[in-house]
DRENMARBA-515348 format. One line per field, with one value per residue: residue in one letter; x, y, z of N, C-alpha, C in turn; residue number from 1. Coordinates in steps of 0.05 Angstrom, whole numbers, padded with zeros to 5 digits. Layout:
REM residues N
residu: [A,...]
n_xx: [X,...]
n_yy: [Y,...]
n_zz: [Z,...]
ca_xx: [X,...]
ca_yy: [Y,...]
ca_zz: [Z,...]
c_xx: [X,...]
c_yy: [Y,...]
c_zz: [Z,...]
num: [NUM,...]
//
This chain:
REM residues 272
residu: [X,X,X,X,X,X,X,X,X,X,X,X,X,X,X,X,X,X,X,X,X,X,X,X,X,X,X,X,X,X,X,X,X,X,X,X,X,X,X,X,X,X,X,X,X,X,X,X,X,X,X,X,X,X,X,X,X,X,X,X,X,X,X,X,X,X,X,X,X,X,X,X,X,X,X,X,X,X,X,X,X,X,X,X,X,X,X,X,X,X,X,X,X,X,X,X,X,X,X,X,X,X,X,X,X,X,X,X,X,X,X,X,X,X,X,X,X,X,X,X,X,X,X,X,X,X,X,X,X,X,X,X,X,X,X,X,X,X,X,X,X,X,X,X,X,X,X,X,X,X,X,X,X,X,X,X,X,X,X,X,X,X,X,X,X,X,X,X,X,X,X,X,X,X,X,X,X,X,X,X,X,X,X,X,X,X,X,X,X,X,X,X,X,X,X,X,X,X,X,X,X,X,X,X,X,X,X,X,X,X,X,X,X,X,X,X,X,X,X,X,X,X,X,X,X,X,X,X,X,X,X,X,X,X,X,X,X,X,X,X,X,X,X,X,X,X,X,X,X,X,X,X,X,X,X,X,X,X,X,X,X,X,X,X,X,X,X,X,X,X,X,X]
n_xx: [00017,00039,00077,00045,00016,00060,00080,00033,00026,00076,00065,00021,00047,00079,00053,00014,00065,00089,00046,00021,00058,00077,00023,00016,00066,00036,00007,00022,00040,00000,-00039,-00073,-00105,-00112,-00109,-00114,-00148,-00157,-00139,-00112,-00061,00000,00062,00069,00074,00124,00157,00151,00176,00234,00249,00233,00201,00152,00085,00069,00109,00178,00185,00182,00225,00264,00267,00274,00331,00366,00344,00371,00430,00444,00437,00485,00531,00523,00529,00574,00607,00598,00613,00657,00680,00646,00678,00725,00720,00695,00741,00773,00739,00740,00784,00791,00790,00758,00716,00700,00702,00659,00627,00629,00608,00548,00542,00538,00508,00454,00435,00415,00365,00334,00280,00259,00240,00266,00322,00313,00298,00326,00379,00366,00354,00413,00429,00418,00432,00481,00482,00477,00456,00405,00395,00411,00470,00458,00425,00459,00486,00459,00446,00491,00507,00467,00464,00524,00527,00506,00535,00581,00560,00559,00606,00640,00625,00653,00717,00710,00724,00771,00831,00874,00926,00956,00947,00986,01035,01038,01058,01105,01135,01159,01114,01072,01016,00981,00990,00985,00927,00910,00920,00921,00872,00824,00819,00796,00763,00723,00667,00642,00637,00616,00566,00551,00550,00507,00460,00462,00462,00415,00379,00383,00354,00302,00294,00258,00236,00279,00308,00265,00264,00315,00319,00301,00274,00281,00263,00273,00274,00257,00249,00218,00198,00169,00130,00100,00084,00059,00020,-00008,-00043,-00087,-00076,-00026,00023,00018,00070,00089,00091,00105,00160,00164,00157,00214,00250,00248,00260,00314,00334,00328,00348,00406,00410,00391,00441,00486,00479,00487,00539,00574,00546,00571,00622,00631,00623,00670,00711,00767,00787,00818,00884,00912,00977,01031]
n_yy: [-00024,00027,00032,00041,00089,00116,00112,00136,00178,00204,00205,00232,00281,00286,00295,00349,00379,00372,00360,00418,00435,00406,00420,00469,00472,00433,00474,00503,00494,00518,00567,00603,00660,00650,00619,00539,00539,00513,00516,00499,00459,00494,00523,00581,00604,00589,00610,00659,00677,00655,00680,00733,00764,00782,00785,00821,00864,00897,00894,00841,00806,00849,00832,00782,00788,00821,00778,00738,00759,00777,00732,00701,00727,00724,00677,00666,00681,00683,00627,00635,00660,00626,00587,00596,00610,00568,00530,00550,00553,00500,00490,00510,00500,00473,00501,00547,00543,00515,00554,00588,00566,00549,00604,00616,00580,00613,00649,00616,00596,00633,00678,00707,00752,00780,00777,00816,00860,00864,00890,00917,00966,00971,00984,01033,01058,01068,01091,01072,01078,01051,01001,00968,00954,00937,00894,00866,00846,00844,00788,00752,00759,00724,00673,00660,00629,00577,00550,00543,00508,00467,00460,00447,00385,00356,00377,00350,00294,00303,00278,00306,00304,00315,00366,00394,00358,00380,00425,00420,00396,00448,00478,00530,00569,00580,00555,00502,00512,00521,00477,00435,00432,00454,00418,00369,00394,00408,00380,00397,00448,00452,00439,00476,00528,00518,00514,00567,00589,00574,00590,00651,00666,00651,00679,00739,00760,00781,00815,00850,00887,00910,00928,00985,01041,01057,01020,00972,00916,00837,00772,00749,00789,00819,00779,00778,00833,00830,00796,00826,00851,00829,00776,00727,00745,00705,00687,00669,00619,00581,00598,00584,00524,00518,00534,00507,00455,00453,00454,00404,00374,00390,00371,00308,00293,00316,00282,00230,00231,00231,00186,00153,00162,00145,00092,00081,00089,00044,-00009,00006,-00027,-00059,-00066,-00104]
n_zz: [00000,00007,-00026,-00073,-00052,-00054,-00112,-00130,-00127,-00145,-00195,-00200,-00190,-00228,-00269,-00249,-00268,-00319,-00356,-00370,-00398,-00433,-00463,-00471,-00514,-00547,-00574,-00584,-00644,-00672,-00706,-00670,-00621,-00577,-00524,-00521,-00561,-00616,-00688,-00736,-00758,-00754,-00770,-00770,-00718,-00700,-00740,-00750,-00691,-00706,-00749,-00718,-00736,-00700,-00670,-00645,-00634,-00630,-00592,-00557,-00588,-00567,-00518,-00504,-00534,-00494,-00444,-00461,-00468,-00417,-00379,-00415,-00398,-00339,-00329,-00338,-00306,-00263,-00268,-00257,-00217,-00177,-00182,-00171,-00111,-00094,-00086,-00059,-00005,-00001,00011,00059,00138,00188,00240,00205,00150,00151,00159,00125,00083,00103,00098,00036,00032,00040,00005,-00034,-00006,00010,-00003,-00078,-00062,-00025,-00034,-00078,-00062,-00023,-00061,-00090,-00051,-00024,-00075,-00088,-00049,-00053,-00098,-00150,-00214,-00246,-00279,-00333,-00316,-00261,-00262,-00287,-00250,-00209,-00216,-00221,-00168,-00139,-00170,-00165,-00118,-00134,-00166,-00139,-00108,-00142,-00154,-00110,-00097,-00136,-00118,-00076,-00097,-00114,-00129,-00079,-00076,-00127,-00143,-00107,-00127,-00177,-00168,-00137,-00186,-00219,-00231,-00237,-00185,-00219,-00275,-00252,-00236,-00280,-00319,-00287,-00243,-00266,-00308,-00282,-00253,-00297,-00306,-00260,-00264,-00315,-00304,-00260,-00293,-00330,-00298,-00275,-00312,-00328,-00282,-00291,-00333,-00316,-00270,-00238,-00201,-00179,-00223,-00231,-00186,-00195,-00234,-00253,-00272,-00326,-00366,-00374,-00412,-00396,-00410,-00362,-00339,-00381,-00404,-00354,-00356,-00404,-00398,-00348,-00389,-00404,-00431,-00469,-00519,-00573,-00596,-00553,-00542,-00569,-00560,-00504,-00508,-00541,-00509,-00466,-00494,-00503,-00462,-00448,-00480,-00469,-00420,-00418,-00463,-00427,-00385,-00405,-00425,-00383,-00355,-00397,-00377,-00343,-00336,-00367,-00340,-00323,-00278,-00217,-00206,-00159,-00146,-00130]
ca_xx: [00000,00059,00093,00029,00009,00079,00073,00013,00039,00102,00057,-00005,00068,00101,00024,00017,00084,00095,00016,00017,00082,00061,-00008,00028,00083,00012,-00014,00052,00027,-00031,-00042,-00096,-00088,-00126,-00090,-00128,-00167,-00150,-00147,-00102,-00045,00010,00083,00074,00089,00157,00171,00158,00198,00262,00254,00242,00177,00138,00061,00077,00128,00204,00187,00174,00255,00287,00268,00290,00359,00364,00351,00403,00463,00452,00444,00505,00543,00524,00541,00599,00622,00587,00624,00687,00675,00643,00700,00752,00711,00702,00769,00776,00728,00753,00819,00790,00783,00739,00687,00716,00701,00630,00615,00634,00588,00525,00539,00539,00479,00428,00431,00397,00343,00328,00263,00277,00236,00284,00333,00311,00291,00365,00401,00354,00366,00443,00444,00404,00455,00513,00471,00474,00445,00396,00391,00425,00486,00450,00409,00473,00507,00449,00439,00518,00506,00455,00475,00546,00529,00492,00563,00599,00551,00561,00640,00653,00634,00683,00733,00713,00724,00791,00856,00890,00962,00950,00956,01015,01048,01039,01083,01137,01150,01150,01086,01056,01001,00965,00987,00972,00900,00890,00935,00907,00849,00807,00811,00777,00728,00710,00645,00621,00636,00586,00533,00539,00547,00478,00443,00460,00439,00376,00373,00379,00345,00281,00283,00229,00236,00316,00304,00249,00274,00336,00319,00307,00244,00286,00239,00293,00249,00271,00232,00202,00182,00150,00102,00091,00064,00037,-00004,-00027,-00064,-00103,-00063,-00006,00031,00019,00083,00111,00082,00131,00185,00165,00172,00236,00267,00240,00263,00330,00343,00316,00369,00419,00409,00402,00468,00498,00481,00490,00561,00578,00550,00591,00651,00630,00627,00695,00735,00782,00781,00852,00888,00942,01010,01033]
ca_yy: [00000,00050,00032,00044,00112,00135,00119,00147,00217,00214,00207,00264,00315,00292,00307,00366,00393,00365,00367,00439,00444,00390,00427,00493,00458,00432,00487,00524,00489,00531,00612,00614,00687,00640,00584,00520,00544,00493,00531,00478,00465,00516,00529,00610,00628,00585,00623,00691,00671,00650,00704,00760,00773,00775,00804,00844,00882,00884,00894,00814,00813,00864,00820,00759,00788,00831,00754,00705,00765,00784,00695,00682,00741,00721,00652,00664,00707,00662,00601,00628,00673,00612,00563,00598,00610,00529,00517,00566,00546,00471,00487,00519,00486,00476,00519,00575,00522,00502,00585,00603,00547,00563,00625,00607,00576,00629,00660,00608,00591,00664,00681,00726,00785,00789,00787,00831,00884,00888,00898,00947,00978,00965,01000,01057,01069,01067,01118,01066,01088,01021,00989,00938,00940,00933,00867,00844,00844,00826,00763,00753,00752,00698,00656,00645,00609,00554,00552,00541,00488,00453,00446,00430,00360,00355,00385,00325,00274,00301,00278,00337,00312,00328,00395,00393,00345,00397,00457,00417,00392,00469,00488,00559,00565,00599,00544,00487,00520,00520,00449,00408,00440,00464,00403,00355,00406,00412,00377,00412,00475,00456,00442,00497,00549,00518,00518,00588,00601,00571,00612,00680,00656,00638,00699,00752,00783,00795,00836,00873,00911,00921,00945,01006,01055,01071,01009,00953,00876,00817,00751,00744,00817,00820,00761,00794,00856,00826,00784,00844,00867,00810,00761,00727,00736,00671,00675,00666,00589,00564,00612,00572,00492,00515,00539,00469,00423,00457,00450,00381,00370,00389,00362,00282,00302,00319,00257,00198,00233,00227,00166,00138,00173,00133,00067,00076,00086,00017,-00005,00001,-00055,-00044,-00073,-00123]
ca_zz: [00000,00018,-00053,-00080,-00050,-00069,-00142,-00145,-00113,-00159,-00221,-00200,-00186,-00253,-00287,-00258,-00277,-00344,-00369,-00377,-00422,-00464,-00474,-00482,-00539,-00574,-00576,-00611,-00677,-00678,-00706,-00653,-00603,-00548,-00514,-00514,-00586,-00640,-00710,-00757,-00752,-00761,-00766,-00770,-00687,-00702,-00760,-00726,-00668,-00715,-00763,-00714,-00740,-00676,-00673,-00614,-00643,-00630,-00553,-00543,-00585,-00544,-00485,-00511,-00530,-00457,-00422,-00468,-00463,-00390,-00377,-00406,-00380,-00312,-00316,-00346,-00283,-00234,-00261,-00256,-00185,-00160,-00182,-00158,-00090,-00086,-00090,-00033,00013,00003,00033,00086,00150,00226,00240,00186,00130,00159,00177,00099,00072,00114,00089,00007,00027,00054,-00017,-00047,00014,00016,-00022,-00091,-00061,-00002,-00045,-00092,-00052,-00013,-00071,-00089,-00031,-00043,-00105,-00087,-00020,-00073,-00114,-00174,-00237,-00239,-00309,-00345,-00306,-00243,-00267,-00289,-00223,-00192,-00232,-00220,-00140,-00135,-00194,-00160,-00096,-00137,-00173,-00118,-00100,-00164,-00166,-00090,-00100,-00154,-00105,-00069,-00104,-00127,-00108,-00070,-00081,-00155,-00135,-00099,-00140,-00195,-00160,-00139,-00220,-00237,-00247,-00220,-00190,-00243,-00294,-00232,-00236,-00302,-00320,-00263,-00232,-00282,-00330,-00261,-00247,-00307,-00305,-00249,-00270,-00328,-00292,-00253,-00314,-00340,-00271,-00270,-00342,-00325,-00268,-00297,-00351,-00299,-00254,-00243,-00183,-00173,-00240,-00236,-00166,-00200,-00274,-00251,-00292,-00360,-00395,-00396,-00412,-00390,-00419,-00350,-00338,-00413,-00396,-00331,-00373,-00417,-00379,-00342,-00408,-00409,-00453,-00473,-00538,-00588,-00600,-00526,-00547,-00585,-00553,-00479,-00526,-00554,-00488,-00448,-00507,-00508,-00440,-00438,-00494,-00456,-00397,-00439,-00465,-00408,-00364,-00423,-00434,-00343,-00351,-00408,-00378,-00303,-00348,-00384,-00322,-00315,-00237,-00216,-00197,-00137,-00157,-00114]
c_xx: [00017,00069,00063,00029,00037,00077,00059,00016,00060,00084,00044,00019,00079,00078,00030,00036,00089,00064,00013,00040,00077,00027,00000,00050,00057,00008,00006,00046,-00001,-00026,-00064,-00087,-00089,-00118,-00112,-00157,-00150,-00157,-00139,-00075,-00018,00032,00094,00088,00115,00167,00173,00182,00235,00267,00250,00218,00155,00105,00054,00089,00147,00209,00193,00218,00275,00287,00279,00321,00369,00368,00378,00422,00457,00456,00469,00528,00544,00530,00561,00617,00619,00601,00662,00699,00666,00662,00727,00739,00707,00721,00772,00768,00732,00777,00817,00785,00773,00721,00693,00694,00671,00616,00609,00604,00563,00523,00529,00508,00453,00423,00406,00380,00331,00310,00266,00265,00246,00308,00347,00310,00315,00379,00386,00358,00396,00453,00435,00428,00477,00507,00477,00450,00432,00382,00402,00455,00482,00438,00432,00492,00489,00447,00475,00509,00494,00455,00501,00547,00520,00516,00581,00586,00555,00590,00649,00656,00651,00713,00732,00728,00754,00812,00876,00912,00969,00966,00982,01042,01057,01060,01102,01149,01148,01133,01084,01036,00977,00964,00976,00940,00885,00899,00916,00888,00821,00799,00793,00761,00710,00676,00627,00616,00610,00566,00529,00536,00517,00462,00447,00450,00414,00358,00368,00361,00310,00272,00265,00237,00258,00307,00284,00249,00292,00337,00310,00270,00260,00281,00261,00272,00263,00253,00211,00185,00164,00124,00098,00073,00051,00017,-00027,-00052,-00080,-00099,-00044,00005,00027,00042,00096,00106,00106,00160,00194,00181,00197,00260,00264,00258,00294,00351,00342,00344,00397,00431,00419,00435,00482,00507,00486,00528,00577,00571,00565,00625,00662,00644,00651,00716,00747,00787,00813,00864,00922,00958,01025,01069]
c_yy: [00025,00060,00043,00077,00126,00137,00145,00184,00220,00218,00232,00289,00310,00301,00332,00389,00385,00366,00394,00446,00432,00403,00456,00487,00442,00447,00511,00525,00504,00560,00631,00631,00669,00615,00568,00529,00536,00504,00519,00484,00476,00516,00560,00617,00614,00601,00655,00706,00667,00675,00738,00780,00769,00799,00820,00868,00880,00885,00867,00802,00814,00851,00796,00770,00800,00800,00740,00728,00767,00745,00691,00702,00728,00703,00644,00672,00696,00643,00607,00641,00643,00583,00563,00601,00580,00519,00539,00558,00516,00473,00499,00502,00490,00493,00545,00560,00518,00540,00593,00588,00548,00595,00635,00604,00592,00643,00641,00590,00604,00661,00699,00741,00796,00802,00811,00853,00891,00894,00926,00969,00991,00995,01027,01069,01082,01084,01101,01073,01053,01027,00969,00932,00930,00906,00855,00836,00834,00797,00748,00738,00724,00669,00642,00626,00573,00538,00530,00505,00463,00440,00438,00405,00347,00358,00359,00301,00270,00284,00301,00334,00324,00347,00404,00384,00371,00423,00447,00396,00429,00486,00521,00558,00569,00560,00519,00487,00513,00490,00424,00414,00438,00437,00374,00378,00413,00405,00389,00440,00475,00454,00461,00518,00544,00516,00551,00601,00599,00594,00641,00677,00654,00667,00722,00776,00801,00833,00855,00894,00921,00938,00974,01023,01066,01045,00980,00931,00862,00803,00762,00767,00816,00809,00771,00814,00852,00803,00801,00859,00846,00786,00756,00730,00714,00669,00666,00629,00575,00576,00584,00545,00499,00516,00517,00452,00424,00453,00418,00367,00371,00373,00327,00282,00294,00284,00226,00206,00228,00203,00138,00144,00149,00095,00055,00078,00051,00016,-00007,-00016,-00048,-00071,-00083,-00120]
c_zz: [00000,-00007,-00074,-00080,-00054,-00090,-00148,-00137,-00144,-00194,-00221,-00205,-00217,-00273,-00279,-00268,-00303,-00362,-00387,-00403,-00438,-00474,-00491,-00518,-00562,-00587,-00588,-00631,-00694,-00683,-00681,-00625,-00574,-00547,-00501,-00539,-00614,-00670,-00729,-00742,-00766,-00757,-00760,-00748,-00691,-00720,-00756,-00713,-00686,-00725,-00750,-00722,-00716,-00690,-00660,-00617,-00641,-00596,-00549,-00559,-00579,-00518,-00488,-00518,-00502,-00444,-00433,-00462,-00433,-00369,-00391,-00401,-00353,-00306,-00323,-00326,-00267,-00242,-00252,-00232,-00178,-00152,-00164,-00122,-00071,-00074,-00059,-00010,00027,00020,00060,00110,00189,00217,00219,00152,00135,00155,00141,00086,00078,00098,00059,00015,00031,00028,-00038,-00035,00013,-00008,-00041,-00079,-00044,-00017,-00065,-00081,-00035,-00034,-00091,-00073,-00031,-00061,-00105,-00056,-00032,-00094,-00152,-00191,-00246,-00264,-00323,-00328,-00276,-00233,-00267,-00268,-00198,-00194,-00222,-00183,-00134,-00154,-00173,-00132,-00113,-00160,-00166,-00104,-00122,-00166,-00137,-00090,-00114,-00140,-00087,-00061,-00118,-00108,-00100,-00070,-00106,-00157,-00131,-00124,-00171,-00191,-00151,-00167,-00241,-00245,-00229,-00220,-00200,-00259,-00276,-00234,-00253,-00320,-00312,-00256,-00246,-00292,-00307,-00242,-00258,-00311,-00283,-00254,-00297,-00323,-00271,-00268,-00327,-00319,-00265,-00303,-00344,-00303,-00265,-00317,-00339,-00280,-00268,-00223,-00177,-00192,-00237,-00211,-00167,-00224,-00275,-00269,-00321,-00378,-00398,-00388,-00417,-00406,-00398,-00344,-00358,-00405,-00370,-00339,-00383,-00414,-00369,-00361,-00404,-00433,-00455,-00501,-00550,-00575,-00576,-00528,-00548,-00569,-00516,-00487,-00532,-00535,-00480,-00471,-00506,-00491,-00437,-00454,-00480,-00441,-00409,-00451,-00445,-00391,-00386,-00418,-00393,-00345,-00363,-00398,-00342,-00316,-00362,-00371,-00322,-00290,-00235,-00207,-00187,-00159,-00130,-00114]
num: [1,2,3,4,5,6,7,8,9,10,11,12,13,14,15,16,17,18,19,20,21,22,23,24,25,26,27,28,29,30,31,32,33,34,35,36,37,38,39,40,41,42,43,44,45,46,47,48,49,50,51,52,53,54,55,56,57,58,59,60,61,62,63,64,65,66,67,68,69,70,71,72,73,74,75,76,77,78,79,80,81,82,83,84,85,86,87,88,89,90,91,92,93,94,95,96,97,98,99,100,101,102,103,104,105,106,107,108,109,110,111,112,113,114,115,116,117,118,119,120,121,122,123,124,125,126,127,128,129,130,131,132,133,134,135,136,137,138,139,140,141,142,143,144,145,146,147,148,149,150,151,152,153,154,155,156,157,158,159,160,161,162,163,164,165,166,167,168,169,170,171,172,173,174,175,176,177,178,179,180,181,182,183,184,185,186,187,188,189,190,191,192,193,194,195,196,197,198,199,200,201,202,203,204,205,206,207,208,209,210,211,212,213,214,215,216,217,218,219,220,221,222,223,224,225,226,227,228,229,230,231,232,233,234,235,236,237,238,239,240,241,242,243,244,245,246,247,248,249,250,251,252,253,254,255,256,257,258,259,260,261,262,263,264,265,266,267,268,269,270,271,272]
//
């Protein structure tokens, strides 16, 4: 009965979370303004969406280029602030080591309108001029703890003579860093660079206490607005399916290539 009433939980949560995207990605194929109004089916909102031809205007665009540069700005900055911060925190040790790490973490426990609203705060103390570089430094902040969380286990799992071994054959520890370090952390550092792409990529609230009143649109802001009229864009249809499948892509990727890489290790065999 136990095995039972879990199934049946894990199925109703994977319905209602996956139901809606697959209804929304239907419903892409369609020219129809009203979601869940079946008109034929249609390739036009993809061809919109590629070509730039939106029915909105070049607002729905400008918000789509605004989210992908300020996403992979930020997780370009967060992977490489939060890598080198890893590596930091790893060597640290006792209650120093435990104090820092509690610390990483309250960033991403913390709800975004807390967030959002101190660095609003923040930026207005510091008399920043709040607009695109404001988003992008906010997006920067909360992006790099989840970073940091991504490449410690890597740090792990390493061997720490490595390291060593590396500066007394020569090395500096620049080239040590980027030699030895880098090339076994690399996989976490990717999955934290796309956990933080997703993440800027996803927010709402960070941005919109930070973007300031001179008009800048994010994705998430946009549909925020334009919700408020009473509607969504068609085209945000196909724009939602193309983001989900892309990620989903990814992700498949990602974990076949970790797990062919888990499967191709040879077990070592001491030497007698």
């Amino acid at each position: 009965m136990k095995k039972l009433l879990a199934r049946t939980y894990i199925w109703i949560l994977l319905v209602l979370l996956y139901v809606p995207i697959i209804f929304i990605g239907v419903f892409s194929f369609t020219e129809a303004k009203t979601l869940g109004n079946w008109t034929g089916f249609s390739m036009e909102l993809y061809k919109n969406i590629l070509t730039g031809s939106v029915g909105g205007g070049t607002s729905l665009m400008a918000a789509i280029n605004n989210t992908l540069v300020i996403a992979v700005i930020a997780a370009a900055v967060s992977t490489i602030l939060g890598t080198v911060s890893a590596i930091g925190i790893f060597n640290l040790r006792g209650r120093k080591k435990n104090t820092i790490q509690f610390l990483n973490n309250i960033p991403m426990i913390n709800p975004d309108v807390i967030t959002g609203v101190s660095l609003f705060l923040l930026f207005v103390f510091l008399h920043f001029s709040q607009g695109y570089l404001t988003v992008l430094l906010a997006h920067i902040t909360f992006c790099t703890p989840y970073v940091v969380l991504s490449v410690m286990p890597k740090l792990g799992q390493m061997n720490p003579n490595i390291y060593e071994a590396a500066l007394d054959l020569g090395a500096t520890p620049v080239q040590a860093l980027r030699k030895v370090l880098v090339p076994q952390l690399r996989p976490g550092m990717v999955s934290g660079f796309i956990l933080a792409f997703t993440m800027s990529l996803d927010d709402f609230a960070v941005t919109f206490f930070t973007r300031g009143t001179i008009g800048l649109e994010t994705l998430s802001t946009y549909i925020y607005a334009d919700a408020r009229k009473g509607g969504l864009t068609p085209e945000l249809r196909p724009l939602m399916t193309l983001i989900f499948t892309i990620i989903l892509v990814l992700l498949i990727v990602i974990n076949v290539r970790q797990g062919r890489s888990k499967d191709g290790q040879k077990p070592i065999i001491p030497v007698k």
